[in-house]
N, C-alpha and C positions, 0 to 999 in steps of 0.2 A: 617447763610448760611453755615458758618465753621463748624459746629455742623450736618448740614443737611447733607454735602458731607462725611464727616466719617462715619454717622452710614449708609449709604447710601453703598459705598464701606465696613462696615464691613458686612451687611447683603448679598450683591455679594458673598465674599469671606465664609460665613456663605451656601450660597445655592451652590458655588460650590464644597465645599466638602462634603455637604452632597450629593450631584451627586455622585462622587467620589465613597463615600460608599456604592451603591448600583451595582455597574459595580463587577459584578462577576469575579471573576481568574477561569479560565478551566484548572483544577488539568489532570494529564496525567491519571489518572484513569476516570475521566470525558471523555477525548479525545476519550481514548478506546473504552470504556461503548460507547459514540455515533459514532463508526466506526464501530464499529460490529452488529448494530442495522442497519445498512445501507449494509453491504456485505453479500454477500451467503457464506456458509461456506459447505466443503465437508469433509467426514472423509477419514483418510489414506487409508481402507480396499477398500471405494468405488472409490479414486482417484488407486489406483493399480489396480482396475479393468479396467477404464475406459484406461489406461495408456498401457494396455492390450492387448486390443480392438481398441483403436481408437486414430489416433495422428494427429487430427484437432484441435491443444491445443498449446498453449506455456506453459511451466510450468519456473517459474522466481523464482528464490532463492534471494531472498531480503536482505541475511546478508553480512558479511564482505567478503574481496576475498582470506581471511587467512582461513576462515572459512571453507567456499563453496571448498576450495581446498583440505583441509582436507578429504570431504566428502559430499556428496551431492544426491541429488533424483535421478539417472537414465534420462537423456535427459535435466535435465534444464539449463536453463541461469543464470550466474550472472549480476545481476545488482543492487546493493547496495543501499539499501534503500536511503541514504545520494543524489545518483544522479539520482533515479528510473525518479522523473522528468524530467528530461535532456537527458533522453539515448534515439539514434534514435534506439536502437534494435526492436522494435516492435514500429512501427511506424503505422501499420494498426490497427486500431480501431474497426475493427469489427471482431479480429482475438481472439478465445476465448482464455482468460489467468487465470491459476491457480497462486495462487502465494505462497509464503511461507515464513518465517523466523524464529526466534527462537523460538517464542510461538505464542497465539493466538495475543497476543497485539500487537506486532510485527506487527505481516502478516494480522489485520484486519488494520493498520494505513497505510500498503502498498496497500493493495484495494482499500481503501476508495482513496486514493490519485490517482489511476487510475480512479476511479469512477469519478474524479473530474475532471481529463482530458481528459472526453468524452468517455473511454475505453467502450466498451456495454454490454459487459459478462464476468465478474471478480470474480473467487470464491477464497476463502482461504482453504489451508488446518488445518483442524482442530487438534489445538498441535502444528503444523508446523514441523521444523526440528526434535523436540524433540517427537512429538509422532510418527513421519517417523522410527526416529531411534531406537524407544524401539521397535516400531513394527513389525516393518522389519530390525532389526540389519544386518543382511547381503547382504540387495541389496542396495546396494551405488554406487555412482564412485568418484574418486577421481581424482584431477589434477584440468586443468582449464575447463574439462566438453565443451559441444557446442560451437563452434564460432561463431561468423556471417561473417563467411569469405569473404562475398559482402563487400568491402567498401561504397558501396552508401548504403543511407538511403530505408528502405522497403517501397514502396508508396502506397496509398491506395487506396482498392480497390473501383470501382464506381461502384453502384448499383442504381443508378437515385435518385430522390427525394431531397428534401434539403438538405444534411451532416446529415443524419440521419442514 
């Protein structure tokens, strides 16, 4: 019966790490790869145009606030990839948002994470900061850019139907 309970529990400990060894690790080049397969993506030439034209848009600078002060897109917000969850600055969900950061991996991990909190129209720019800036090296701003100078949170807006 002593004999039975050992090989009993070695064969457990035998099946659960063979479990073990088949649970994948999501490498950050994986994360990537399945966030950009998931977001829209626009290029610089076509967000300048549209930027242009039309300012039905938030456009959200996703990097540091050392960075974004350095330099930044013309009209966007900082909001730091590290709190993009947490920030009430764009609280309405069905307000269209670009977004951007240092590259594509960056600014597709900052979508997709909109994308997850219900945002409905989320593109990236493509290259982000760095193909803004080889592009268009001269139209920047600098400092702290936009404020949300309301202290209250943005509420959203109601269109009927379920939260859709």
């Amino acid at each position: 019966m002593k004999k039975l309970k050992i090989i009993i529990r070695f064969l457990v400990l035998i099946a659960i790490s063979g479990c073990n060894n088949n649970i994948q690790q999501e490498t950050l080049e994986g994360m990537i790869a399945n966030a950009k397969s998931k977001v829209s993506t626009i290029s610089v030439e076509d967000y300048k145009a549209i930027s242009d034209h039309d300012g039905s848009y938030e456009i959200i600078d996703c990097r540091q606030a050392d960075d974004f002060i350095k330099g930044h897109i013309p009209g966007a917000v900082n909001i730091p990839r590290g709190i993009l969850e947490f920030s009430d600055k764009i609280s309405n969900r069905r307000t269209k948002i670009v977004v951007y950061n240092y590259d594509d991996g960056c600014s597709a991990l900052c979508a997709e994470s909109l994308l997850k909190l219900k945002y409905h129209d989320v593109s990236m720019i493509e290259n982000g900061w760095k193909g803004w800036s080889e592009t268009y090296p001269e139209i920047f701003e600098t400092g702290e850019g936009k404020q949300n100078k309301d202290s209250s949170p943005k509420q959203e807006e109601t269109g009927g139907g379920c939260g859709g």
